[in-house]
LOSE-383509 format. One record per atom (N, C-alpha, C): x, y, z; residue in three letters; residue number from 1. Coordinates in Angstrom, 1 decimal. Layout:
BEGIN
<px X&py Y&pz Z&r ALA&k NUM>
...
***
This chain:
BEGIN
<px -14.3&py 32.6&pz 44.9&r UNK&k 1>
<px -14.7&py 33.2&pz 43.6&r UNK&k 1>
<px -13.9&py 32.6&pz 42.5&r UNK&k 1>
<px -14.9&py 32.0&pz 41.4&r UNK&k 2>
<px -13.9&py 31.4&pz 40.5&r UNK&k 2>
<px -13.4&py 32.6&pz 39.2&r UNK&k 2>
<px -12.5&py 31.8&pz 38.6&r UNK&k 3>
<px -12.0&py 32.6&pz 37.4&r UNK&k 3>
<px -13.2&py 32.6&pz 36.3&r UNK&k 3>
<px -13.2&py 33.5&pz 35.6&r UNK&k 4>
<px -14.2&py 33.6&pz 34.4&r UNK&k 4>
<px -13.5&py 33.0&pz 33.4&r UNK&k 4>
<px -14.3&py 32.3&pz 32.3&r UNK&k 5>
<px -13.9&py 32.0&pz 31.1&r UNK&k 5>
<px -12.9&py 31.0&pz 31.3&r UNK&k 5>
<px -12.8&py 30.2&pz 32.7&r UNK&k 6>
<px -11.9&py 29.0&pz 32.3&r UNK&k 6>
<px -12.3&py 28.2&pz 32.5&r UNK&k 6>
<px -13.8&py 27.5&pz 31.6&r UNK&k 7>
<px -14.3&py 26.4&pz 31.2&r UNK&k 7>
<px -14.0&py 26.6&pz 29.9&r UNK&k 7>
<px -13.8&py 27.9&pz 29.2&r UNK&k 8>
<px -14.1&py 27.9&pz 28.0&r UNK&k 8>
<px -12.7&py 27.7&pz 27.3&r UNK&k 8>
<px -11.4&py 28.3&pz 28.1&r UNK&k 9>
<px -10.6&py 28.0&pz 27.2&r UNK&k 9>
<px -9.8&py 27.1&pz 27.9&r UNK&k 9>
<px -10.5&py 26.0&pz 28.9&r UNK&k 10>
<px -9.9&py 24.9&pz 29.1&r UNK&k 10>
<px -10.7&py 23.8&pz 27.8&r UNK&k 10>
<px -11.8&py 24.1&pz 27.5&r UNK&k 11>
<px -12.5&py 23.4&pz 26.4&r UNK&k 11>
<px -11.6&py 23.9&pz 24.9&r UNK&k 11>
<px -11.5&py 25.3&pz 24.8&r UNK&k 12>
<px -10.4&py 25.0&pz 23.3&r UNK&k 12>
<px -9.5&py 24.8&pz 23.7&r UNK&k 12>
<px -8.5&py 24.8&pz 24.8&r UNK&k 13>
<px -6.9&py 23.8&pz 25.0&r UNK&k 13>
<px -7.7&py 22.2&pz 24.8&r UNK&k 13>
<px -8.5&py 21.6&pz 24.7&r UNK&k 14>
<px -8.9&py 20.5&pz 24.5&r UNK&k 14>
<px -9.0&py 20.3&pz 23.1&r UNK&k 14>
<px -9.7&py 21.0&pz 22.3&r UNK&k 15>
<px -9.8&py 21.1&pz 21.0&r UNK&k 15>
<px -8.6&py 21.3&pz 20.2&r UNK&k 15>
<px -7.4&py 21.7&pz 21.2&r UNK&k 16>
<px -6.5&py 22.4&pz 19.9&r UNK&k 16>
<px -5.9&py 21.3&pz 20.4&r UNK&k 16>
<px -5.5&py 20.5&pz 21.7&r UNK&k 17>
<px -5.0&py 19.2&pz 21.4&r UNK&k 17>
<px -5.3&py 17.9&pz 20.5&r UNK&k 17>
<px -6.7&py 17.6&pz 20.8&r UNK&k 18>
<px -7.3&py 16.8&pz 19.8&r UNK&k 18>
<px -6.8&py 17.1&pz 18.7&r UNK&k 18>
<px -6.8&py 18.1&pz 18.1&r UNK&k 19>
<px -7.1&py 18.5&pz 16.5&r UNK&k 19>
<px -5.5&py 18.1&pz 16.5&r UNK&k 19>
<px -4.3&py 18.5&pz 17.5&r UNK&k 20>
<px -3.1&py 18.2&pz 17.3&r UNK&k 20>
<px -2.8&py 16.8&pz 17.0&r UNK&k 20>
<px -3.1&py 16.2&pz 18.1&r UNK&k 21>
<px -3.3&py 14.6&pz 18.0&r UNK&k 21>
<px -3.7&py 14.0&pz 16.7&r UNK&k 21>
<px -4.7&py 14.3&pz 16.3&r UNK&k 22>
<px -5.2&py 13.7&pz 14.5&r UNK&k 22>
<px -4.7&py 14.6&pz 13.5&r UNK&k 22>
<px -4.2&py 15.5&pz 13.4&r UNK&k 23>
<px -2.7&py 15.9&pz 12.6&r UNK&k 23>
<px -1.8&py 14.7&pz 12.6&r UNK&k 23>
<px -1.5&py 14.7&pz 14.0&r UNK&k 24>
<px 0.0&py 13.8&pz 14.1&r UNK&k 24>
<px -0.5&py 12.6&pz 13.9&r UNK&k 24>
<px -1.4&py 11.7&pz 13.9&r UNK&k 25>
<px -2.1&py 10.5&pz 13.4&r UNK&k 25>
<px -2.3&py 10.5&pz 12.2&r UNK&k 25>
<px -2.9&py 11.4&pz 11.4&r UNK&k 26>
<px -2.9&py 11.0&pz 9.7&r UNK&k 26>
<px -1.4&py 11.1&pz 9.5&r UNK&k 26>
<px -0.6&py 12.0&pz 10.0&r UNK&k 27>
<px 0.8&py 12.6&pz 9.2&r UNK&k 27>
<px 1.6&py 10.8&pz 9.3&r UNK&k 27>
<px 1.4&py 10.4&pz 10.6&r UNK&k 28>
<px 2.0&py 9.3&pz 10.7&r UNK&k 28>
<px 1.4&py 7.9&pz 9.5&r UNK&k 28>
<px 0.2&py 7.8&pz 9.7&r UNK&k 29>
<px -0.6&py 7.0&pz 9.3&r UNK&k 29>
<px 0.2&py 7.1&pz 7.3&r UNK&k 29>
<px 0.2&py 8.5&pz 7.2&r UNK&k 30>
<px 0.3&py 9.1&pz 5.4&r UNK&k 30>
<px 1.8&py 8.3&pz 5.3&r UNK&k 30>
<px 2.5&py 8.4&pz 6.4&r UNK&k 31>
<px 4.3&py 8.3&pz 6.3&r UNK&k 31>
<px 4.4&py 7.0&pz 6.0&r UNK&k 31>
<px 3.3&py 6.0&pz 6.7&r UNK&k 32>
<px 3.3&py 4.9&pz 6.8&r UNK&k 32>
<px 2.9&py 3.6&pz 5.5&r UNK&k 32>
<px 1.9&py 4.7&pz 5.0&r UNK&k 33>
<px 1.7&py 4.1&pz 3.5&r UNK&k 33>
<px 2.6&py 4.3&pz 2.6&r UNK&k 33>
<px 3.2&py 6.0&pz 2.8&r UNK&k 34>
<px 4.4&py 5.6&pz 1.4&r UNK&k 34>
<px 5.1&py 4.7&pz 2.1&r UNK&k 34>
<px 5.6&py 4.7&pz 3.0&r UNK&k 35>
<px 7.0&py 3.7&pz 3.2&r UNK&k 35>
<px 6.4&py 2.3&pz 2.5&r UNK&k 35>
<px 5.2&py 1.5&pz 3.2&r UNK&k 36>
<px 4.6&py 0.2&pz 2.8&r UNK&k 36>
<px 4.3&py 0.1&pz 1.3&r UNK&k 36>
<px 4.0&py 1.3&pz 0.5&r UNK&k 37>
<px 3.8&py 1.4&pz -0.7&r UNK&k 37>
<px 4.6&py 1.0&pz -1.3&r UNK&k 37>
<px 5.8&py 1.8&pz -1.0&r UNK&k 38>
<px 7.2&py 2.2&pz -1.6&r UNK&k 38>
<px 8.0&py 0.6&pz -1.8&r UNK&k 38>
<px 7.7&py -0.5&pz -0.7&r UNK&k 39>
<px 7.6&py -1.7&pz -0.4&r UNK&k 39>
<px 7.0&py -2.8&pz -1.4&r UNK&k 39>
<px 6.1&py -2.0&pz -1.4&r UNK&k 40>
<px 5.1&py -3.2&pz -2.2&r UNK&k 40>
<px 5.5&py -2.7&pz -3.7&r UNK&k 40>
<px 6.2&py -1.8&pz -4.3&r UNK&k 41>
<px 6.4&py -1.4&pz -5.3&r UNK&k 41>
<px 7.3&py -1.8&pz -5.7&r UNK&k 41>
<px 8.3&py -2.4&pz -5.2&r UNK&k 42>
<px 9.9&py -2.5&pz -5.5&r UNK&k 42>
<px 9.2&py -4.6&pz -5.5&r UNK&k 42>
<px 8.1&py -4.7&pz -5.0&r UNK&k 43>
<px 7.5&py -6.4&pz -5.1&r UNK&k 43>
<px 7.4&py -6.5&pz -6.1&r UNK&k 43>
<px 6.3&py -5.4&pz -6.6&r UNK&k 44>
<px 5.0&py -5.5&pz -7.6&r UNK&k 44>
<px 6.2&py -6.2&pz -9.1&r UNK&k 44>
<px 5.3&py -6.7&pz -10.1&r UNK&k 45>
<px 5.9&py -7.2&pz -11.4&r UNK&k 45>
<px 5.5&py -6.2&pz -12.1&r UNK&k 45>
<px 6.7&py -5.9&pz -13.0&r UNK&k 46>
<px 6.1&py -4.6&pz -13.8&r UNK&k 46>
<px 6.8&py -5.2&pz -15.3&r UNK&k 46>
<px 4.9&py -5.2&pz -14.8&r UNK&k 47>
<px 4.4&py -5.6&pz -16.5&r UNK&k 47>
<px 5.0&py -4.3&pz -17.8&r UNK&k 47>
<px 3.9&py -3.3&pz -17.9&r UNK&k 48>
<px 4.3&py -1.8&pz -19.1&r UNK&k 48>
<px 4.7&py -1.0&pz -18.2&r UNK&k 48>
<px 4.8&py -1.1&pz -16.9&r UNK&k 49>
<px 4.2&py -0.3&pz -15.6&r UNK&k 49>
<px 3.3&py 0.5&pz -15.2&r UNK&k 49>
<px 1.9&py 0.0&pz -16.2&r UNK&k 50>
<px 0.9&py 0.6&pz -16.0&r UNK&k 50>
<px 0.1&py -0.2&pz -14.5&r UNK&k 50>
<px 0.5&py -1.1&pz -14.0&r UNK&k 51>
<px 0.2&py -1.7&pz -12.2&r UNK&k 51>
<px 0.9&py -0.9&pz -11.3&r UNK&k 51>
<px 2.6&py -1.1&pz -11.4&r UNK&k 52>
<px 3.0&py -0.1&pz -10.8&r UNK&k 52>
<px 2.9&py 1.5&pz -10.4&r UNK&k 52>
<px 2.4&py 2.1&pz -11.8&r UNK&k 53>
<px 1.9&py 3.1&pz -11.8&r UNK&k 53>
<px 0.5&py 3.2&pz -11.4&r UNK&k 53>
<px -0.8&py 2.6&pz -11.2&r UNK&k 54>
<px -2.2&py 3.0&pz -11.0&r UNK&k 54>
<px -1.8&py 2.6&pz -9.3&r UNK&k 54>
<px -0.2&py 2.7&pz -8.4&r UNK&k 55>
<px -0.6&py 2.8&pz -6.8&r UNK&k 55>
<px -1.2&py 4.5&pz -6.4&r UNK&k 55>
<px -2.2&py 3.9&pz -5.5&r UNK&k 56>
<px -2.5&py 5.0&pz -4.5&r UNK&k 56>
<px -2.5&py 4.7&pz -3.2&r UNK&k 56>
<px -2.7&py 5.8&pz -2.8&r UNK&k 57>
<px -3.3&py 5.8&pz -1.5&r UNK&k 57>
<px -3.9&py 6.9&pz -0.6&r UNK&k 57>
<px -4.8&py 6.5&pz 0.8&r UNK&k 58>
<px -5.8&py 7.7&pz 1.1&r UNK&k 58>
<px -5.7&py 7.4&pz 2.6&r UNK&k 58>
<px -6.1&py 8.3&pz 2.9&r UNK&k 59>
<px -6.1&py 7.9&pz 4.7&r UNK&k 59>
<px -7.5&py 9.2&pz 4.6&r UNK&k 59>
<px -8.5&py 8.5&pz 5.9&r UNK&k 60>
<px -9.9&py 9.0&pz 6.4&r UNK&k 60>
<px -9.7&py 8.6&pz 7.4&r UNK&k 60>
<px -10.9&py 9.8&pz 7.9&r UNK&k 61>
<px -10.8&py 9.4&pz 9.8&r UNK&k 61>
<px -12.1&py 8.1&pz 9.7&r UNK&k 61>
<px -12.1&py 7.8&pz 10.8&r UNK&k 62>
<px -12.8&py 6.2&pz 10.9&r UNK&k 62>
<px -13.2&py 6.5&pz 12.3&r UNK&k 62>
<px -13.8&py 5.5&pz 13.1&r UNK&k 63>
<px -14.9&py 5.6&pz 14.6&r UNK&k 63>
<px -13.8&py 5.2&pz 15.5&r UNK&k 63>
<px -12.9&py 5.0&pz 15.2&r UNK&k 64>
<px -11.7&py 5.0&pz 16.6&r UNK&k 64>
<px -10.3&py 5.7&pz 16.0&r UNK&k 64>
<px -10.5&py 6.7&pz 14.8&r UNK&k 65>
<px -9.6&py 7.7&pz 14.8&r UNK&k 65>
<px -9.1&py 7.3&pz 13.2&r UNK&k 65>
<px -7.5&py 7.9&pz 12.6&r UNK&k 66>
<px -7.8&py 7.7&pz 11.5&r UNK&k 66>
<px -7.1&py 6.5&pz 11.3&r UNK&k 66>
<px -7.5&py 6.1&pz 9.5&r UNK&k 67>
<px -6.9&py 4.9&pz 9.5&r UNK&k 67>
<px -6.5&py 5.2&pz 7.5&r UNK&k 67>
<px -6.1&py 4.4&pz 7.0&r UNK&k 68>
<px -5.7&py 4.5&pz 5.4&r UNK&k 68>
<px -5.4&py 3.7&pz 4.6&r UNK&k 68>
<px -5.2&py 3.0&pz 3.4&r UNK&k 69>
<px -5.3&py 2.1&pz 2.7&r UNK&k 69>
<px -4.3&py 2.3&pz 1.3&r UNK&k 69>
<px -3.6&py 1.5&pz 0.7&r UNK&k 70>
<px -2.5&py 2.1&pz -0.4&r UNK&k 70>
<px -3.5&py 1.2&pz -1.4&r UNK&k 70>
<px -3.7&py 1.1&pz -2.3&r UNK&k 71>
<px -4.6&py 0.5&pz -3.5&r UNK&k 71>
<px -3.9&py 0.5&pz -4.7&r UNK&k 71>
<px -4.2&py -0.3&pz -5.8&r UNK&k 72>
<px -3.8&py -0.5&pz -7.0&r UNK&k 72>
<px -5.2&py 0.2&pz -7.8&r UNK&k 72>
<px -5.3&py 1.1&pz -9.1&r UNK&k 73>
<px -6.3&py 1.1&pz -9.7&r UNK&k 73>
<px -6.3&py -0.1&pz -10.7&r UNK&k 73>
<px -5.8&py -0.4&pz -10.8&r UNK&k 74>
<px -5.4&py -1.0&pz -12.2&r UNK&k 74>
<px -6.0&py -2.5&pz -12.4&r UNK&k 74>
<px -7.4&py -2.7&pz -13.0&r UNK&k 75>
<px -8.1&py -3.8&pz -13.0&r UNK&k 75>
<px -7.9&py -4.7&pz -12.6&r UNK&k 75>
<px -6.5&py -5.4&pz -13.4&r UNK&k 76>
<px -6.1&py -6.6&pz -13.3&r UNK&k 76>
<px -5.1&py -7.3&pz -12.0&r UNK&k 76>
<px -5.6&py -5.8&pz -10.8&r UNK&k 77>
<px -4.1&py -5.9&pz -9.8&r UNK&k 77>
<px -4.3&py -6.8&pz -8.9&r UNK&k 77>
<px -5.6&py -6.9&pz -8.8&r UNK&k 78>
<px -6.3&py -8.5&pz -7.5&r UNK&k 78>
<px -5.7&py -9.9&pz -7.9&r UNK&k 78>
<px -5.7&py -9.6&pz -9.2&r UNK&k 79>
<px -5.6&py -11.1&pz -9.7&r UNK&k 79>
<px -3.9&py -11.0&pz -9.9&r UNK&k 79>
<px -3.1&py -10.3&pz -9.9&r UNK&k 80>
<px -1.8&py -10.5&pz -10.0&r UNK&k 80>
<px -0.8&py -10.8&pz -9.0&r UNK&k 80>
<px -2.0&py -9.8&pz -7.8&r UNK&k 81>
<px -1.6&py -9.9&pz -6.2&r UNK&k 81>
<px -2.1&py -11.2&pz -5.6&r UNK&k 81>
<px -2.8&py -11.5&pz -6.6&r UNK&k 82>
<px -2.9&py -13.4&pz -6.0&r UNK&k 82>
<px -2.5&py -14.5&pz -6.4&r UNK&k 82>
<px -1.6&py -14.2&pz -7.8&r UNK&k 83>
<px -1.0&py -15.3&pz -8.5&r UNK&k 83>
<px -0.4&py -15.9&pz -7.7&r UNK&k 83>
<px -0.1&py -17.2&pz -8.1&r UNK&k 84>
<px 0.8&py -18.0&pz -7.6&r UNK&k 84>
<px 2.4&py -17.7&pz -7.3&r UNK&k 84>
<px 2.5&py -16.8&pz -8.6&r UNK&k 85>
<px 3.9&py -17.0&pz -9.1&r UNK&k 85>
<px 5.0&py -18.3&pz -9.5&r UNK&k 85>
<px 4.1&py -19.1&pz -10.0&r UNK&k 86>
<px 4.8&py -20.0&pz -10.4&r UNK&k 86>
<px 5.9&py -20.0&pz -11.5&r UNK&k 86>
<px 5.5&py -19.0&pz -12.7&r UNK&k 87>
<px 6.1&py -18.6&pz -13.6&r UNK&k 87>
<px 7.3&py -17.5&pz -13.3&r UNK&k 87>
<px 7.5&py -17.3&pz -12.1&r UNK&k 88>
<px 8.6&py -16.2&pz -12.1&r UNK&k 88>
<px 9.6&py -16.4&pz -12.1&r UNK&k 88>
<px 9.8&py -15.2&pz -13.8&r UNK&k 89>
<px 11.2&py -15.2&pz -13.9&r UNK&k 89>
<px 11.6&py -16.1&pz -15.4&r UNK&k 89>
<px 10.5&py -16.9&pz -15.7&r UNK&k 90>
<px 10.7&py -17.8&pz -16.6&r UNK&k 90>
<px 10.1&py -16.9&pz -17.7&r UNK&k 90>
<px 11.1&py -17.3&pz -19.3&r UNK&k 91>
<px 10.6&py -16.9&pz -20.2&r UNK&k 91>
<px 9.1&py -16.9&pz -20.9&r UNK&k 91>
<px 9.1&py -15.7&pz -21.3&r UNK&k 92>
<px 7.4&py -15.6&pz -22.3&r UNK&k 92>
<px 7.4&py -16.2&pz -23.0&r UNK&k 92>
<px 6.9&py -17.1&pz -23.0&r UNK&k 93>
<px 6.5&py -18.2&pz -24.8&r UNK&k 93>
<px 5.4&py -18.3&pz -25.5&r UNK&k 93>
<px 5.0&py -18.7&pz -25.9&r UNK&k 94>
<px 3.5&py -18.7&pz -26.6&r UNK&k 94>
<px 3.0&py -19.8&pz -26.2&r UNK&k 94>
<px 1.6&py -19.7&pz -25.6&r UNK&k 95>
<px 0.5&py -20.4&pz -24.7&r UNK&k 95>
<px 0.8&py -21.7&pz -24.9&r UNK&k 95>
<px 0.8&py -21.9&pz -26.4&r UNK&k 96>
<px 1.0&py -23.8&pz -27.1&r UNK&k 96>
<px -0.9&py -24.1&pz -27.4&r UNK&k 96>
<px -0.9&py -25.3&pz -27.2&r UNK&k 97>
<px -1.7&py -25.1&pz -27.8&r UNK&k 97>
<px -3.1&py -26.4&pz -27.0&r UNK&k 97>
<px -4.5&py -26.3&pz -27.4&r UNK&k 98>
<px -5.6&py -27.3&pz -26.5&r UNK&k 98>
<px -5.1&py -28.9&pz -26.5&r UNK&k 98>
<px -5.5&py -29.6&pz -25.5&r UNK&k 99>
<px -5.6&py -31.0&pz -26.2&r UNK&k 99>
<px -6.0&py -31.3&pz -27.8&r UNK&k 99>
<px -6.8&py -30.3&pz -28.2&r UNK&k 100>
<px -7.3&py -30.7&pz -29.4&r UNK&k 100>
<px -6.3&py -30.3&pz -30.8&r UNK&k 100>
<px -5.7&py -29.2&pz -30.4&r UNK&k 101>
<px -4.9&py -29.0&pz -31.3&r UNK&k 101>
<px -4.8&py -27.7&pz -31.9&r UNK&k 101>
<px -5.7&py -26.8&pz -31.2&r UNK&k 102>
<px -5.9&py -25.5&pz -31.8&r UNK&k 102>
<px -5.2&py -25.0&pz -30.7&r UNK&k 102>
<px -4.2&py -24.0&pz -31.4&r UNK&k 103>
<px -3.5&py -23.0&pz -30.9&r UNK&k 103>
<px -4.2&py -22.1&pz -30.0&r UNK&k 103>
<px -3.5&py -21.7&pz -28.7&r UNK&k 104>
<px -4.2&py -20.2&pz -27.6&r UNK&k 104>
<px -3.2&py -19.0&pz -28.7&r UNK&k 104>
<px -4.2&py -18.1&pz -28.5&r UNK&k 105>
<px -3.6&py -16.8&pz -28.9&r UNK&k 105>
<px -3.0&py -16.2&pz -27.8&r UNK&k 105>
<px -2.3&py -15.3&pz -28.1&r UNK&k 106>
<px -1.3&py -14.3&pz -27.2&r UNK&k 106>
<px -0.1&py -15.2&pz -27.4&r UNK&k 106>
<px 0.6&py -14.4&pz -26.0&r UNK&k 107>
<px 2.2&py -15.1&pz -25.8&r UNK&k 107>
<px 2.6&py -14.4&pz -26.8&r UNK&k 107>
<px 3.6&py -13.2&pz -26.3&r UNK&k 108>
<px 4.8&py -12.4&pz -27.3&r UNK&k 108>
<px 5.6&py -13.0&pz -27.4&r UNK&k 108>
<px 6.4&py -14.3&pz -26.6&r UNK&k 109>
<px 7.2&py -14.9&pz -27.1&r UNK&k 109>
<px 8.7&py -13.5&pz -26.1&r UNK&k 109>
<px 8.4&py -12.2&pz -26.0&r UNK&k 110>
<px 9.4&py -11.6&pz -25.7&r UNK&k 110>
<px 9.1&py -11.6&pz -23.5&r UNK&k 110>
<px 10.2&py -11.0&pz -23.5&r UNK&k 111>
<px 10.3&py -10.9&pz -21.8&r UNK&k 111>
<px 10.0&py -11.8&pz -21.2&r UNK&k 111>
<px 9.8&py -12.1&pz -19.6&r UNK&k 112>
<px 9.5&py -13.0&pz -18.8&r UNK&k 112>
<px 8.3&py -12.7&pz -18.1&r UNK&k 112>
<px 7.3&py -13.8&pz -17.6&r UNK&k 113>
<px 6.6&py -13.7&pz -16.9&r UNK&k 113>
<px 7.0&py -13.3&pz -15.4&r UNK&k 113>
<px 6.7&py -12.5&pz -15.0&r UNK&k 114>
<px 7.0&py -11.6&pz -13.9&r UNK&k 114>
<px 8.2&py -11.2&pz -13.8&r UNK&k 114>
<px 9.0&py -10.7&pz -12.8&r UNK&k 115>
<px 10.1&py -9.9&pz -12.7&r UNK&k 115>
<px 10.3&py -11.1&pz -11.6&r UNK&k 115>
<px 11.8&py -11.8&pz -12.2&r UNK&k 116>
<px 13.0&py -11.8&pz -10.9&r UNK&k 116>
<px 12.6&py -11.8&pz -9.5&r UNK&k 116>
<px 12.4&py -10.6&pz -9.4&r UNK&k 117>
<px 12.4&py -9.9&pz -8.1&r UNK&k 117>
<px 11.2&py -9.2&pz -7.4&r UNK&k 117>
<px 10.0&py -9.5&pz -8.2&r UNK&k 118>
<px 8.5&py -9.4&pz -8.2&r UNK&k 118>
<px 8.1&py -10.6&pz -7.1&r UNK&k 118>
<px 7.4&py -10.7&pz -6.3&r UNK&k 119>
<px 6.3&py -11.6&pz -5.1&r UNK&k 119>
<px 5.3&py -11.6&pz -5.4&r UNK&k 119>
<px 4.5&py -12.9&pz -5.5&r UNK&k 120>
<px 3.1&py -12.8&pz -5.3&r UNK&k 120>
<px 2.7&py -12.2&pz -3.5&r UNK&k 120>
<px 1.6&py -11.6&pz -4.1&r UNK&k 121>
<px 1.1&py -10.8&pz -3.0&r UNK&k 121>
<px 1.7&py -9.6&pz -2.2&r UNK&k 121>
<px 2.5&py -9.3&pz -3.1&r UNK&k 122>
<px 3.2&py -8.0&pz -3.1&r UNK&k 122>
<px 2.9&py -6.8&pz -2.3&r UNK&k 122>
<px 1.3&py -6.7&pz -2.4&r UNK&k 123>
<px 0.9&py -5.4&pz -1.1&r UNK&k 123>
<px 1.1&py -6.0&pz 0.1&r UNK&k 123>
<px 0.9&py -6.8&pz 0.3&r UNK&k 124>
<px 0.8&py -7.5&pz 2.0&r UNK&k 124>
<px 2.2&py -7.7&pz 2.6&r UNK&k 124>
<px 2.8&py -8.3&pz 1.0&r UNK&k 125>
<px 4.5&py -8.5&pz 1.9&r UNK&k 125>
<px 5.2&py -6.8&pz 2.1&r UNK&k 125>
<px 4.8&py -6.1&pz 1.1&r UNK&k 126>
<px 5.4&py -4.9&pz 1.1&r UNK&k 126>
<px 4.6&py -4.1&pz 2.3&r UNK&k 126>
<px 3.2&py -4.3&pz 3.1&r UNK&k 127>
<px 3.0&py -3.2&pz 4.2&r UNK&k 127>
<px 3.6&py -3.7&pz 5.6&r UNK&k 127>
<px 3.7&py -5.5&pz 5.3&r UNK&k 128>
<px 4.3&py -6.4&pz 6.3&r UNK&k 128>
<px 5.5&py -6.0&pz 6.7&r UNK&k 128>
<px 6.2&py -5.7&pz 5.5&r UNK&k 129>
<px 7.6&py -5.2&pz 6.0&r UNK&k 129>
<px 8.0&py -3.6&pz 6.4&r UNK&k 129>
<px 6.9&py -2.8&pz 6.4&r UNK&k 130>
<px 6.9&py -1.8&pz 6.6&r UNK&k 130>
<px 6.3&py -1.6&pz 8.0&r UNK&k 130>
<px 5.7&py -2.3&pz 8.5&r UNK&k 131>
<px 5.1&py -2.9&pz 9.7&r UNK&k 131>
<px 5.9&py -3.4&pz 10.5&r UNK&k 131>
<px 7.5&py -4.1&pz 10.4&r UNK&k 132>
<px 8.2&py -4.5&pz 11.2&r UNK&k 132>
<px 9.3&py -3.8&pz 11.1&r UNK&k 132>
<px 9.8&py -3.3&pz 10.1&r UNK&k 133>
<px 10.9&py -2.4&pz 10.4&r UNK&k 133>
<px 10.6&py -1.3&pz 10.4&r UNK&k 133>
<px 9.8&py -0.2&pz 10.7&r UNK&k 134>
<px 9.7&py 0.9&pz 10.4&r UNK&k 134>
<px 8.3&py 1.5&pz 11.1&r UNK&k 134>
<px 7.3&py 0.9&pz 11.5&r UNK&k 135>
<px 6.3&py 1.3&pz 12.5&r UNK&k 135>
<px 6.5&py 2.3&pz 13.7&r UNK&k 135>
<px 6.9&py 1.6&pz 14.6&r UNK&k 136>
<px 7.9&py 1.9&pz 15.6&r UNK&k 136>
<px 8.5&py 3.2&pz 15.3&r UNK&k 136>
<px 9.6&py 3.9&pz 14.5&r UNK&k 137>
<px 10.4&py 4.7&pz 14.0&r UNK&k 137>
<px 8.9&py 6.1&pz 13.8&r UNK&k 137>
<px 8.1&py 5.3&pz 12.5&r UNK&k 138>
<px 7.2&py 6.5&pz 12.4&r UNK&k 138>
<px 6.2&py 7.0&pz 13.8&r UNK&k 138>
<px 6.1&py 6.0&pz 14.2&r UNK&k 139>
<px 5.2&py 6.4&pz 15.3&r UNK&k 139>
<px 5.6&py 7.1&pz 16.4&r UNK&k 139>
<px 6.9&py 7.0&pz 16.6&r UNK&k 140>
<px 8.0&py 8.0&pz 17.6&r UNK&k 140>
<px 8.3&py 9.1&pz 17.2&r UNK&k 140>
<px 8.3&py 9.0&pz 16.1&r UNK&k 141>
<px 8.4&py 10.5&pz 15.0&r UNK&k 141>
<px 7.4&py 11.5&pz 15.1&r UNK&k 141>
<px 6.2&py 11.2&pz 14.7&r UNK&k 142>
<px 4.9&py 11.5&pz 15.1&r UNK&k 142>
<px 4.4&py 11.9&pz 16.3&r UNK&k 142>
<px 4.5&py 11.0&pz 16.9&r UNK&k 143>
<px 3.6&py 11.2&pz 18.4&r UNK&k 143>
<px 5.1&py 11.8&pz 19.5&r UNK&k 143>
<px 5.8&py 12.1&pz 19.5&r UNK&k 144>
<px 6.5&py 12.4&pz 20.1&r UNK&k 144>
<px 6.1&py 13.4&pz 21.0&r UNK&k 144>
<px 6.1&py 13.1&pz 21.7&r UNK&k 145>
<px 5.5&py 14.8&pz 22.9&r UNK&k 145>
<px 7.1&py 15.9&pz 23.2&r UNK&k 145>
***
């Protein structure tokens, strides 16, 4: 003679694991962006710090569980995260001027082009390094049984 009702709450001990499991996957996943954020932030060149300010970030569940992304709003952040950085660190001057002779506009002449201590490609070095020192740590934190 079997027991009653234990298909059913062996099926919600299933459910209340799962649902535990993707708790503990976004929580880690969330831990993992600020840290990488936090990384890429202390890269970033801060211009007015309207770049460093437009970071975000979001985590969704995805077809093999959750996953998340830290983003820049800030229009011009593609193209800053891909500069060269040739200019870093060197004084702002004014553009100078065509072969022909006519002056470029802009150039305040004040501050430096990028920060010192600013990297090109700043999100990638900053999740990179969040990825080697610190993965490991959140993920033991997390998933810890």
């Amino acid at each position: 003679m079997g027991v009653k009702g234990l298909d059913s709450v062996v099926g919600r001990l299933k459910l209340t694991f799962n649902d535990a499991k993707g708790k503990n996957t976004e929580a880690a996943i969330t831990e993992m962006l600020i840290v990488g954020g936090a990384n890429a932030e202390i890269l970033t060149p801060a211009d007015t710090g309207n770049l460093r300010q437009s970071q975000g970030r979001q985590t969704y569940p995805g077809a093999n569980g959750w996953a998340g992304s830290v983003f820049y709003g800030a229009y011009y952040a593609g193209y800053v995260n891909r500069a060269s950085g040739k200019l870093k660190g060197q004084p702002r001057g004014h553009f100078g001027a065509t072969r022909a002779g006519v002056a470029f506009g802009g150039g305040t002449g004040k501050g430096r082009y990028w920060d010192p201590a600013a990297e090109p490609h700043f999100l990638e070095k900053g999740m990179e390094e969040m990825a080697t020192d610190m993965a490991q740590l959140i993920l033991k934190k997390h998933m810890a049984v």
